[in-house]
N, C-alpha and C positions, 0 to 999 in steps of 0.2 A: 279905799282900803288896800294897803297894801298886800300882796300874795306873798307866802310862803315861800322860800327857795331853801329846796335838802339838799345837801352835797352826800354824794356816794357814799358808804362805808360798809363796813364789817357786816353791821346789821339791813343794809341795804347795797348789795355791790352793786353796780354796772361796768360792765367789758363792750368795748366797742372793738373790733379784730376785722381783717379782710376777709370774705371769705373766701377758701382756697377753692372752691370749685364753681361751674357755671352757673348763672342763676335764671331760670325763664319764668315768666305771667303768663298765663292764660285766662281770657274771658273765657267761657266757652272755648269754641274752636280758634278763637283769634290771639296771636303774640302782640300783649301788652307792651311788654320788657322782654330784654336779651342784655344781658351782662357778663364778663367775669370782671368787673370791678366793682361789687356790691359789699355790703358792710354788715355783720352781722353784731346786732347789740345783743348782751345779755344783758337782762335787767331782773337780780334777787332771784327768783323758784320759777319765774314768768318764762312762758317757750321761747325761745330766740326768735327775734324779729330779724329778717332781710331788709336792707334800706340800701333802697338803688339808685346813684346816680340821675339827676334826672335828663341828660343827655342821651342815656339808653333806653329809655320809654317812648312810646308812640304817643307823644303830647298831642297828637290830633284828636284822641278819644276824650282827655281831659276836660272838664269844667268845674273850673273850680266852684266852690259851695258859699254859702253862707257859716255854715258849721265851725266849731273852735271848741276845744276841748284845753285841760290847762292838767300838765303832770308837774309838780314842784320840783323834782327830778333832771327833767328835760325842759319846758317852758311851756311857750303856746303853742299848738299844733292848731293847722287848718287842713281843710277834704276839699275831696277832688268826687266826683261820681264819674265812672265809665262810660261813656257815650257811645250810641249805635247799639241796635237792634234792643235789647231790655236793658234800660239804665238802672246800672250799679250805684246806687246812690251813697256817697261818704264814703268810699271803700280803697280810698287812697288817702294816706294823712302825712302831713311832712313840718316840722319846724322851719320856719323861715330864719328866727335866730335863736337855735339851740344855747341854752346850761353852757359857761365852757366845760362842764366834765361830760358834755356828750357834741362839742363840736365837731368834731369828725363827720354826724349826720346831715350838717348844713349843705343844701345842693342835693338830697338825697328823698326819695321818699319810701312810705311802706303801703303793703297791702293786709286787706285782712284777710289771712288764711282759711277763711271760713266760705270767701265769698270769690273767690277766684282760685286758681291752682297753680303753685308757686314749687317748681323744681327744681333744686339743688344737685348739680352733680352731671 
């Protein structure tokens, strides 16, 4: 069965923009990421997601997952969980090959704001 693909519009926009300021992860007390060349997507009412480079992440803590989620929007996304001391499970997601209306994110991943501390600025 084929999946669904939306393209952006009026009634659903997505902005993909640099962000102008620095961006850090924090597990805990540990720096995940350290950026200032991160990507901030808007997607429709949804808070702004940070999508970082992934050359600026400490890919040491990384393992990737089993996990896959599918946005018609954007594509397939796959997790990552935080490794060392309590594993953050699924709490990094990144398209390997984005929508082209949100290519900009390829090379890039996000966290979930809920589950790490992510600051701008």
């Amino acid at each position: 069965m084929a999946r669904e693909v939306k393209i952006p519009g009026p009634d659903h926009p997505i902005t993909v923009t640099p962000t102008a300021d620095r961006v850090v992860v924090r597990a805990g007390d540990r720096v995940i990421a350290d950026t200032t060349k991160a990507l901030t997507l808007q997607e429709s009412t949804y808070p702004a997601v940070q999508y970082i480079p992934v050359g600026d992440i400490d890919q040491s803590v990384l393992r990737r997952t089993d996990t896959s989620t599918y946005c018609p929007f954007k594509g397939d996304a796959s997790y990552y969980t935080i490794t060392g001391g309590e594993d953050l499970t699924d709490v990094v997601w990144f398209y390997e090959e984005p929508y082209p209306a949100v290519a900009e994110i390829a090379g890039h991943v996000a966290f979930y704001p809920n589950k790490v501390d992510i600051t701008v600025g």
